[in-house]
C-alpha positions as CSV (number, residue, x, y, z in Angstrom):
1,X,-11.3,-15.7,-2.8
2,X,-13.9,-14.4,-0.2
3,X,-16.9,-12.7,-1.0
4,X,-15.1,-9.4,0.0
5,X,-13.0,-9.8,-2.3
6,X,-15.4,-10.8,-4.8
7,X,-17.2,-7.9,-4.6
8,X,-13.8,-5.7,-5.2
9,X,-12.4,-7.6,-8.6
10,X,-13.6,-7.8,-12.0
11,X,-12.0,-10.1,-14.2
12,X,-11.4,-9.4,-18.1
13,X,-13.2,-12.1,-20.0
14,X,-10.1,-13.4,-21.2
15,X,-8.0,-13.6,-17.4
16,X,-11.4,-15.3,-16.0
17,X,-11.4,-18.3,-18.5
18,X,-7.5,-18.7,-18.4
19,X,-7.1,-18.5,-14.3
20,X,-10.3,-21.3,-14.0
21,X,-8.7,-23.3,-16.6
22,X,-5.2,-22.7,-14.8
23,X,-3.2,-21.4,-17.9
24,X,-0.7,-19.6,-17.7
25,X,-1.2,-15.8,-16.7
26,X,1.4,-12.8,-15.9
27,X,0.3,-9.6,-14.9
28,X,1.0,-5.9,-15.8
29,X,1.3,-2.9,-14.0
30,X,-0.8,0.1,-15.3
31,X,1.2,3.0,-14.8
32,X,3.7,2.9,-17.5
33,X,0.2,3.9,-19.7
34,X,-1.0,6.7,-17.3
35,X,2.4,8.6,-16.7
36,X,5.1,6.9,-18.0
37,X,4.6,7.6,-22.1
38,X,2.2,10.0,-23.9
39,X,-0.9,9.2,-25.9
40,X,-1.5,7.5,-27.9
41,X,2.1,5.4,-27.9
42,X,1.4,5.0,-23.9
43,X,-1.7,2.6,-25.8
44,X,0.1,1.0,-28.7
45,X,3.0,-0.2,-26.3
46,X,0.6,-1.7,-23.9
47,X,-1.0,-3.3,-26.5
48,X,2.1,-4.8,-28.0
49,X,3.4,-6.2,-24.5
50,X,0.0,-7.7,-24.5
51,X,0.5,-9.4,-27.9
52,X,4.1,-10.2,-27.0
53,X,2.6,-12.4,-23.9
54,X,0.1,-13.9,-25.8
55,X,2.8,-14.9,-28.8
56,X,4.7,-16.1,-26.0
57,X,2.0,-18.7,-24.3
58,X,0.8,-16.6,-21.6
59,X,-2.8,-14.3,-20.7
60,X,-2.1,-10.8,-20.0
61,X,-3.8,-9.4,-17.1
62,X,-2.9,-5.3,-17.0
63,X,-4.1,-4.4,-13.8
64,X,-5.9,-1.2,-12.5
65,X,-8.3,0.4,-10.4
66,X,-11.7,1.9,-11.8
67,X,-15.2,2.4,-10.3
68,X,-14.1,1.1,-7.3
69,X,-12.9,-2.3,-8.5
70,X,-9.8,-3.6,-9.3
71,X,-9.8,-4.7,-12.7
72,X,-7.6,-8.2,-13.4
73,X,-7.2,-7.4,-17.0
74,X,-8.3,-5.0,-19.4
75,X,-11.1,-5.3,-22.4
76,X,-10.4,-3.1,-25.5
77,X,-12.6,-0.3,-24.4
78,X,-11.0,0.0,-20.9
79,X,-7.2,-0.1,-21.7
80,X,-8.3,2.9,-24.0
81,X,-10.0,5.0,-22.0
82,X,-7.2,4.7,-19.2
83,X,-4.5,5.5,-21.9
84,X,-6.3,8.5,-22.2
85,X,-7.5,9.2,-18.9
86,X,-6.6,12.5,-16.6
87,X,-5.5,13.0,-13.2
88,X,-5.1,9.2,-12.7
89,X,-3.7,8.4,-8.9
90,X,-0.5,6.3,-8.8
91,X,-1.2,3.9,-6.2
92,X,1.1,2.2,-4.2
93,X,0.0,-0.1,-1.2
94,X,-0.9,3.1,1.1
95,X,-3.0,4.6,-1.3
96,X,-4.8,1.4,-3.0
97,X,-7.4,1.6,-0.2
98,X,-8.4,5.0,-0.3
99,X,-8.5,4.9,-4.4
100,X,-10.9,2.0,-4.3
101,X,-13.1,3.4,-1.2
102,X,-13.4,6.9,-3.0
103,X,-14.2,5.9,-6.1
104,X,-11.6,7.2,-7.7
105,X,-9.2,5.9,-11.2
106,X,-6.0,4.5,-10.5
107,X,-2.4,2.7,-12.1
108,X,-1.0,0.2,-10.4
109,X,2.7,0.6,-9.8
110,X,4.4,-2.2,-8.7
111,X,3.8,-2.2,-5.5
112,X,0.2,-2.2,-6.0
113,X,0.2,-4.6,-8.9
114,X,2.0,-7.3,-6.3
115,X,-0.7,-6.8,-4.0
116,X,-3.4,-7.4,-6.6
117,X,-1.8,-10.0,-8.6
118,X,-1.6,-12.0,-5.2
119,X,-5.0,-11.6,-4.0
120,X,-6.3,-12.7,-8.1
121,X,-3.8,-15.8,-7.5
122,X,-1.8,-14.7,-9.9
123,X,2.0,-15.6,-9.7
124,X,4.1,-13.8,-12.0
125,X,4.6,-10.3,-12.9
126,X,6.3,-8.2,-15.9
127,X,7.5,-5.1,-15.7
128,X,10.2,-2.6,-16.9
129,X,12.2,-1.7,-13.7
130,X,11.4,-1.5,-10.3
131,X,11.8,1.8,-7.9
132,X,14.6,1.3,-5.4
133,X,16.9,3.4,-2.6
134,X,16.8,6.9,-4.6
135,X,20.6,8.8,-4.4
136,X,21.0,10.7,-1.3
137,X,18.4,8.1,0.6
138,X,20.5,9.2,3.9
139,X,19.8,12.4,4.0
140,X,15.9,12.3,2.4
141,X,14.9,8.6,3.3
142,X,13.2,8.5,-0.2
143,X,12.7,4.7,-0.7
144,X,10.5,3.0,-3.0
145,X,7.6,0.8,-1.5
146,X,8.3,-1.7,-4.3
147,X,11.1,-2.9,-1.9
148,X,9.0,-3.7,0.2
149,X,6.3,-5.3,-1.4
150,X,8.7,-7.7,-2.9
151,X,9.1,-8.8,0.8
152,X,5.5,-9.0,1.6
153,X,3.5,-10.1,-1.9
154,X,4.2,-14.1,-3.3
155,X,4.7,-12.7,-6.4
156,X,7.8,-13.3,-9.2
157,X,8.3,-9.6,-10.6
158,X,10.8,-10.0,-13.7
159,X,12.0,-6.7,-14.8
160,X,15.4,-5.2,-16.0
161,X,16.7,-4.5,-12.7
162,X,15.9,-1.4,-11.3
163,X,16.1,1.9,-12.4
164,X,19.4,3.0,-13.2
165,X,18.8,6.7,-12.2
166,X,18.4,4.7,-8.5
167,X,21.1,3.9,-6.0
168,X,21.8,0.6,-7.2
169,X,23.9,-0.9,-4.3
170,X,21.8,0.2,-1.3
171,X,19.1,-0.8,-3.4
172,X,20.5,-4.5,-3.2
173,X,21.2,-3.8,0.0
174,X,17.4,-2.9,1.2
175,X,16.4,-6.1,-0.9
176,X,18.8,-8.3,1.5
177,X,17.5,-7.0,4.3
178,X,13.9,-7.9,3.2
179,X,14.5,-11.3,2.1
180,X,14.4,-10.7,-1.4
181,X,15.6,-13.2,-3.5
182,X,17.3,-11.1,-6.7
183,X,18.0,-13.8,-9.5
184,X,20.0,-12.2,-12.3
185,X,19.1,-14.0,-15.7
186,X,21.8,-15.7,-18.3
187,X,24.3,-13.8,-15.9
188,X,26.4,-13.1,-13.3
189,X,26.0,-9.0,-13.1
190,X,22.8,-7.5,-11.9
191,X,21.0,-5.8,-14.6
192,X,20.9,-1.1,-14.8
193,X,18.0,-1.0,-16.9
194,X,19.3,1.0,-19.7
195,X,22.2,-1.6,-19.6
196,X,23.1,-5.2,-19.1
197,X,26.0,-3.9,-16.9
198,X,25.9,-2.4,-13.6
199,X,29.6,-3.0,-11.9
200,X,27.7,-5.4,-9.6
201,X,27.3,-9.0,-8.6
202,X,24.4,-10.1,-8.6
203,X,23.3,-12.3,-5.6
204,X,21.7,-15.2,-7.8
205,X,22.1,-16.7,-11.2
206,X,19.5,-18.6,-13.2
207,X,19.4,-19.7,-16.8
208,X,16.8,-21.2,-17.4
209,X,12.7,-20.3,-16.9
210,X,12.4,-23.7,-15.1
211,X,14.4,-23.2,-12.3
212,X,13.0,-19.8,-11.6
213,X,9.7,-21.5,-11.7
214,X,10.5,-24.1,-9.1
215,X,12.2,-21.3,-6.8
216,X,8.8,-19.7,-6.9
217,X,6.7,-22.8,-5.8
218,X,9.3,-23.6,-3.3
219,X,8.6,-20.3,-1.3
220,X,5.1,-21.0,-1.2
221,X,6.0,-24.7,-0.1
222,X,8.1,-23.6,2.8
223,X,5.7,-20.9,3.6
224,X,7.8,-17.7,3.0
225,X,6.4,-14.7,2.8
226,X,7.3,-12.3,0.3
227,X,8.5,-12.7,-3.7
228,X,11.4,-12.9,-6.2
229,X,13.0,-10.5,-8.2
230,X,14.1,-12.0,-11.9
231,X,16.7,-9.6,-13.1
232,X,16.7,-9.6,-17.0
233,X,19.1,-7.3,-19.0
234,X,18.4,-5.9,-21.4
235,X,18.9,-7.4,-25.3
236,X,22.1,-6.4,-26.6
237,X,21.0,-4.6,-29.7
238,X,18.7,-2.2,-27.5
239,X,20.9,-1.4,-24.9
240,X,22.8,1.9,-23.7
241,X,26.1,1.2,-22.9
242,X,27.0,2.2,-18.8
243,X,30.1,4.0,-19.9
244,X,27.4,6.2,-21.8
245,X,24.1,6.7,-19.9
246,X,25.9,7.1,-16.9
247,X,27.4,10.6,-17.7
248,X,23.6,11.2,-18.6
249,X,22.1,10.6,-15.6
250,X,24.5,12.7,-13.6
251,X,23.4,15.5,-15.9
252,X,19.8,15.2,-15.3
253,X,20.2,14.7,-11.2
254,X,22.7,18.2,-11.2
255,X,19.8,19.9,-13.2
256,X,17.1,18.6,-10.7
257,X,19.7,19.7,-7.6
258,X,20.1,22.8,-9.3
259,X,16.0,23.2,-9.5
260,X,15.2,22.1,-6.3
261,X,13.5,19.3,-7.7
262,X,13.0,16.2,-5.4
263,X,10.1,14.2,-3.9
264,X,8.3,12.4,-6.1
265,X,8.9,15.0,-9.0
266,X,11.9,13.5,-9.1
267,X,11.9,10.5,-10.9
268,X,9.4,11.9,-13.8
269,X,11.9,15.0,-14.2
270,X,15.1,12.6,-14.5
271,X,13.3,10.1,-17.5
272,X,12.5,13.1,-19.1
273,X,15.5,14.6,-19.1
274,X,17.2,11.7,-19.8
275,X,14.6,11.4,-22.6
276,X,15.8,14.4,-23.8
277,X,19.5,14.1,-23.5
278,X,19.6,10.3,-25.6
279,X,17.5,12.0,-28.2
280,X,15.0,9.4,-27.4
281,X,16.8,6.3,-27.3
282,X,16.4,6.2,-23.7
283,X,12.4,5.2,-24.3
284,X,13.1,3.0,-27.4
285,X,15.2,1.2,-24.5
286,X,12.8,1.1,-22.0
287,X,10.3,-1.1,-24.8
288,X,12.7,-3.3,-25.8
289,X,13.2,-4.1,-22.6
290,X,9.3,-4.5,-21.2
291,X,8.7,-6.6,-24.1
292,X,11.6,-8.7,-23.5
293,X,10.5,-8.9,-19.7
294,X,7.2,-10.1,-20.6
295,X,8.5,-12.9,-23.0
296,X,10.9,-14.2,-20.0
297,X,7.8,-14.0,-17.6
298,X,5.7,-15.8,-19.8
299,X,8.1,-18.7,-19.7
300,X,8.3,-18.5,-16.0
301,X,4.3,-18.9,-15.9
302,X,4.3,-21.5,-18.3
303,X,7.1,-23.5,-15.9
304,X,4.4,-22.6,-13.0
305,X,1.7,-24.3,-14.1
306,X,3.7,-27.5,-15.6
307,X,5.6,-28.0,-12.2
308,X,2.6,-27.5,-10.3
């Protein structure tokens, strides 16, 4: 790390003494505390993904911007202040920049998180889902950056697909085309977030942490650029069937047609709709599947730092 860059990171106690001892570490994006759930369960889920890693072998490092430094993990006082912070930026790679030069607080999406994880040398990443090709994409061009970061960043992002409210097929699609390795795990189907099932293949299998692990160092042997995608579903017992969630989701995208809703409004409006119309169960989901993300990844990390 250059002195640059030293001047821009602090490092939670914790994350410092595991990434100089070369443990095992897997970082976490911050926005699912600053708009993805209310206070104070926003604080008690982040701290329970924490606690899953750690059960699971692994450092946590949730990642986000403050005083103009990134922070590579937070201390107790820190993750609380940003679960209850206000008007906290969402920073993607064309904001990070600006949020750090200004001064400013700022989550991490995942996007953002790649880009930091990589320059802290971290290699692994859990999250929930990742943002995608949004519906009508041909008409509004509304594509998530994550796509491509996971082109650009050496990170493994595990997470339960992407968002099901997304278009699922041109989002494979935009991952082909940017050399994205998507690795379904334990099976053949690509993940939908709220369900195990999407109605698509996906274009890689793996069952096992290990061979994800040794994918991962073999991009970085052969000197390719960009990162994987590990595709987990969802466990069984927390899932919402497709047959279900999908008449759901067309509900909430006619109501957000219907209120000229669109931009980035959109995807808040939808998981709170969608919120609504499960009665719930759609965020009871969403934390089953995060923490079974993060046990997956910390296996993946482990496998890291034993094949390495």
């Amino acid at each position: 790390m250059t002195q640059d860059l030293r001047d821009l990171i602090s490092h939670s106690a914790e994350v410092a003494s595991a990434l100089a001892e070369g443990r095992a570490v897997v970082a976490l994006e911050s926005t699912i505390i600053t708009h993805g759930m209310p206070y104070p369960q926003n604080l008690e889920t982040a701290r329970a993904v924490e606690a899953e890693l750690r059960a699971a072998g692994a450092v946590p490092a949730t990642i986000a911007v403050m005083g103009g430094r990134i922070h590579i993990g937070l201390e107790e006082d820190a993750l609380d202040a940003l679960a209850q912070a206000r008007g906290v930026m969402k920073l993607s790679r064309a904001d990070l920049a600006f949020c750090l030069a200004s001064g400013a607080t700022g989550a991490t999406t995942v996007a953002a998180t790649m880009i930091c994880a990589a320059l802290a040398g971290i290699d692994v990443f859990a999250t929930g889902g990742i943002g995608g090709v949004h519906r009508g994409a041909e008409d509004t061009f509304d594509i998530s950056a994550d796509l491509a970061e996971l082109g650009a960043s050496p990170v493994t992002v595990v997470a339960a697909g992407a968002k099901a409210i997304l278009d699922l097929p041109k989002t494979l699609e935009v991952l082909e085309t940017n050399g994205v390795p998507v690795i379904a795990f334990g099976q053949a189907e690509f993940p939908a977030f709220w369900s195990r099932s999407s109605g698509l293949a996906a274009p890689l299998r793996a069952d096992d942490a290990g061979t994800i692990a040794a994918a991962h160092l073999m991009r970085k042997r052969l000197g390719l650029p960009g990162g994987q995608l590990v595709a987990n579903p969802i466990p069984p017992e927390a899932e919402i069937a497709r047959a279900e969630i999908t008449p759901v989701i067309e509900t909430a995208l006619a109501e957000a047609a219907a209120q000229g809703i669109a931009a980035k409004a959109v995807t808040p409006f939808l998981l709170q709709r969608i919120f609504e119309l499960t009665e719930g169960r759609s965020l009871a989901s969403n934390i089953a599947l995060v923490l079974n993300n993060a046990r997956l990844a910390a296996a993946i990390a482990r496998e890291i730092v034993s094949q390495r």
